[in-house]
C-alpha positions in Angstrom: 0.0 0.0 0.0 2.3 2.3 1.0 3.8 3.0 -2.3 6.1 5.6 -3.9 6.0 8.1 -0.8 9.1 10.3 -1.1 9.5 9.6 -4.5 7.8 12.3 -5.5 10.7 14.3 -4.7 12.9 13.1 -8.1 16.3 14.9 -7.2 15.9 16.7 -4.3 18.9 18.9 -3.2 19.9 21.3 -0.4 19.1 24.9 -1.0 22.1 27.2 -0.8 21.9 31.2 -2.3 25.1 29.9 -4.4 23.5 27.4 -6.3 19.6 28.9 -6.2 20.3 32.5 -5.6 18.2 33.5 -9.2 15.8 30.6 -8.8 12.0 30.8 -8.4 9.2 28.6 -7.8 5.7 29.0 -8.7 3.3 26.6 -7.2 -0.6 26.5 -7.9 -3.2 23.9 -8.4 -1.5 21.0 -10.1 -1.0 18.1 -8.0 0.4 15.9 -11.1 3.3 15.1 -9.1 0.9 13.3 -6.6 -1.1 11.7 -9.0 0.7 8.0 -8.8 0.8 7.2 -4.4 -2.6 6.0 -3.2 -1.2 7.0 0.4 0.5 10.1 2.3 1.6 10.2 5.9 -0.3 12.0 8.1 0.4 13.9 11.3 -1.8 13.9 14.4 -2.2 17.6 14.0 -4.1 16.7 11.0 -6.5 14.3 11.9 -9.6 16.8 12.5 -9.4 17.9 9.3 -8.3 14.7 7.4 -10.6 12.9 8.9 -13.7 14.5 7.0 -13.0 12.7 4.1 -9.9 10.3 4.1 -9.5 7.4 6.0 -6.6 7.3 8.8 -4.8 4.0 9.1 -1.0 3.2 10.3 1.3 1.9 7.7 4.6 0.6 8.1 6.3 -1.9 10.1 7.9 -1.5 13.9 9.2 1.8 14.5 8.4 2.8 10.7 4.8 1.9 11.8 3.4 6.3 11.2 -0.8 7.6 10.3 -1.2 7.1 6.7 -4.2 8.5 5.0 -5.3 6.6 2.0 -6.3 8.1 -1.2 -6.8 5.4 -3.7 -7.9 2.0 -2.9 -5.4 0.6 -5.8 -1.6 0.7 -6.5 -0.6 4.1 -7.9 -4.0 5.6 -8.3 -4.8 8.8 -6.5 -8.6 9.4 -6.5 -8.3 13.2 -5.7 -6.1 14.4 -8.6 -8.1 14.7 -11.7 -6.8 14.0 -14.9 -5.3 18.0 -15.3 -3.7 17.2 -11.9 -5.8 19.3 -10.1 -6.7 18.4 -6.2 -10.8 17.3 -6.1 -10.9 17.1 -2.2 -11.2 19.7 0.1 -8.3 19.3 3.0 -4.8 18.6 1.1 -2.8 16.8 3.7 0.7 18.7 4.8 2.8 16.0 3.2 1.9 17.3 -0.6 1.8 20.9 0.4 5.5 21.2 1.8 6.4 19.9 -2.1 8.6 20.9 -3.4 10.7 21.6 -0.2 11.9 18.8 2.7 14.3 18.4 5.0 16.6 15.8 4.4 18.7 14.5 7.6 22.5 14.2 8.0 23.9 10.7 8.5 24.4 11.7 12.3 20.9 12.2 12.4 21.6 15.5 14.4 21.2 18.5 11.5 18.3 18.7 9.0 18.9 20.8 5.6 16.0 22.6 3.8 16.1 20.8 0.2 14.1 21.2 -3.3 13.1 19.1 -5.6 14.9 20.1 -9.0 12.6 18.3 -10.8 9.5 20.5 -9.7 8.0 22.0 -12.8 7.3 25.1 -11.2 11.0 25.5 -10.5 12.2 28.2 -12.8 15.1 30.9 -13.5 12.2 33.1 -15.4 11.2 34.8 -12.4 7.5 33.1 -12.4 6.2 33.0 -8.6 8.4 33.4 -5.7 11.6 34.1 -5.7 14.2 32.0 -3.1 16.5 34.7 -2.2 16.5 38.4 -3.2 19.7 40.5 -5.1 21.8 40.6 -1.9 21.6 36.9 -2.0 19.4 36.6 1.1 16.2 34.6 2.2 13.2 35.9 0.8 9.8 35.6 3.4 8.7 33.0 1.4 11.6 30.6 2.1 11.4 31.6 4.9 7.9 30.9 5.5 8.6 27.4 3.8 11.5 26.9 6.3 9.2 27.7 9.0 6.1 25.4 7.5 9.0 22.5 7.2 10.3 22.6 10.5 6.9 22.9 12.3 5.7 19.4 10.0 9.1 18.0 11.3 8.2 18.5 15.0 4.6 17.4 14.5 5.9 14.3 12.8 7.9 13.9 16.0 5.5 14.5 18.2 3.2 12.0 15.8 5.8 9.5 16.3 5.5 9.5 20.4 1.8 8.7 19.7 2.5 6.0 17.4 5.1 4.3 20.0 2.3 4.8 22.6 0.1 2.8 20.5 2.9 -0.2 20.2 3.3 -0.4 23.7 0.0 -0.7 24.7 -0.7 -3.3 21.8 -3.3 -1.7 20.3 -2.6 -1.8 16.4 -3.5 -4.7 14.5 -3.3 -5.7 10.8 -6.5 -4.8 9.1 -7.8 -5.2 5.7 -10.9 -3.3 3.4 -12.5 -5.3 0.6 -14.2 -3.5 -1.9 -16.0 -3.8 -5.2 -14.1 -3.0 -8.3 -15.6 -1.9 -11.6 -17.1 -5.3 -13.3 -18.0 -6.1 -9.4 -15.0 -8.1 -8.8 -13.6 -8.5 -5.4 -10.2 -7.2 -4.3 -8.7 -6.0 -1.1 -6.5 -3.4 0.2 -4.1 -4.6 2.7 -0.7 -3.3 4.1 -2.0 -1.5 6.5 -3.4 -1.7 10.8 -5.9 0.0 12.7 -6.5 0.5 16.1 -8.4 -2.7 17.8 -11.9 -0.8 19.4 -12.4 -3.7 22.2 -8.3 -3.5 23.0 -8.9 0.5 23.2 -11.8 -0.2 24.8 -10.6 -2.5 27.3 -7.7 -0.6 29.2 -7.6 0.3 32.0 -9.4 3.8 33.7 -5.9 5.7 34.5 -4.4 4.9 31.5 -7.6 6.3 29.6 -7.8 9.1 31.6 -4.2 9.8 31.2 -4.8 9.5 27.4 -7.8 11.6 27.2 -5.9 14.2 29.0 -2.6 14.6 26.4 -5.6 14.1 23.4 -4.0 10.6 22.4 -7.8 9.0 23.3 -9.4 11.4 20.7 -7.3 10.5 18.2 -7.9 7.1 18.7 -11.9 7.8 17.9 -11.3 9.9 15.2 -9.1 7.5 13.2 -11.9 4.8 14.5 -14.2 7.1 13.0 -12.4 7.8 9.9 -13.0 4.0 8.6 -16.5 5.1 7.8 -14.8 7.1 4.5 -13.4 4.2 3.0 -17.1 3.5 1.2 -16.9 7.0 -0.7 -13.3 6.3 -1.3 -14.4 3.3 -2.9 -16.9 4.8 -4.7 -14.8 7.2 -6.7 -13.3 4.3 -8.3 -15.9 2.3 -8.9 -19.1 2.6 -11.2 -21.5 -0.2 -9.3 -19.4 -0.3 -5.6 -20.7 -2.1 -2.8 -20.3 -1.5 0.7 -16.5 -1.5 1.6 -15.6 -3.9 4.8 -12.5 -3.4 7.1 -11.7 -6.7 8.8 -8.5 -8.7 10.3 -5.8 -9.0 8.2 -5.2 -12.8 7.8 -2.5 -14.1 10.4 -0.2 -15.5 7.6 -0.1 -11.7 6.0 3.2 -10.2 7.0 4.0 -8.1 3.9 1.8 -4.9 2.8 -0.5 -6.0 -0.2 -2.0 -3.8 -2.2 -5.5 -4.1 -4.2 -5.9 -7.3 -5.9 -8.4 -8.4 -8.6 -8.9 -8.3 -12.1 -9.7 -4.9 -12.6 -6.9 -2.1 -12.7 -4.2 -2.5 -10.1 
């Protein structure tokens, strides 16, 4: 499932007023560059707002294990960018809208270095959009406001990744799996993926839910819970007769992330 991710950053490199100091970048509507992952990670920050309208899962395995929101329910399909790459949601998760810019982290993992993708096709010496740095070869206040919009993301996925570990330790993710209808009404499923187990959440103890509820880790429980409920629509922008989608146990046997499987389109 959780395909592509980063690579929609094709050559990203680290901004410097030496290499980039007459560069631009215009960005705007097109999400073309998005148009190929069916997934994004998500930060807890997000999950209010993501949660009108994507579904929130966890993806990855052991301490990769981070909230994905799913926007296709096959292989290199993204239901919300249309055919002229524009967005046709409403809430565009953090993850797209730091592109072109990310911070890449030095092989102490110490230091982090605002990078750009090369490759963006908004990225331009013509002057179109917003300048980097201005004649004296200093940071313009839109990198600067992109440096800023980077590092807060960067300590929300930190803070994100405490939640997650929470999670772990109190053995509350489990493997998961929606099957859906494709167009033709064949089966398929879309595994890869774990949510958190209602009855397990359910079950703990009082302090530890009242110590949850107080740091907001029990709401987003419920809201991803919650979130599950959007995996129908999903379904439905991808099928012409869909059915009602089902999110059930992944089998025991299934240790690798599978993605949809039938004999429609994968």
């Amino acid at each position: 499932m959780m395909t592509k991710q980063l690579m929609i950053y094709q050559r990203a490199v680290p901004i410097s007023n030496e290499r980039h100091r007459d560069w631009s970048v215009k960005t705007g509507g097109n999400f073309g560059y998005a148009s190929g992952i069916n997934s994004v990670p998500l930060v807890a920050a997000e999950f209010v707002a993501a949660a009108t309208e994507f579904a929130i899962v966890f993806a990855g395995e052991d301490e990769n294990i981070f909230p994905t929101v799913i926007l296709g329910m096959r292989d290199g399909e993204n239901a919300y960018v249309n055919e002229e790459g524009a967005w046709s949601g409403g809430y565009v998760p953090a993850f797209l809208r730091r592109y072109p810019f990310v911070f890449m982290r030095s092989e102490d993992q110490q230091t982090f270095t605002l990078c750009i993708d090369e490759e963006f096709d908004g990225f331009n010496k013509e002057g179109k959009g917003e300048r980097l740095f201005d004649a004296e070869g200093e940071r313009t206040q839109y990198l600067q406001s992109m440096l800023n919009f980077v590092t807060e993301f960067q300590s929300q996925h930190n803070r994100t990744s405490l939640f997650v570990k929470r999670l772990i330790e109190l053995g509350l993710l489990e493997p998961a799996q929606a099957r859906f209808q494709l167009p033709g009404g064949d089966a398929a499923a879309l595994g890869g993926f774990k949510t958190i187990s209602r009855d397990k959440l359910r079950a703990l103890p009082g302090e530890t839910l009242s110590e949850m509820a107080k740091t907001d880790e029990l709401e987003l429980c419920y809201v991803h819970l919650q979130s599950l409920n959007n995996l129908t629509p999903m379904a439905q922008r991808q099928a012409e007769t869909p059915q009602e989608t089902e999110i059930e146990k992944a089998p025991a046997a299934e240790k690798k992330p599978s993605s949809a499987k039938g004999k429609g389109k994968n």
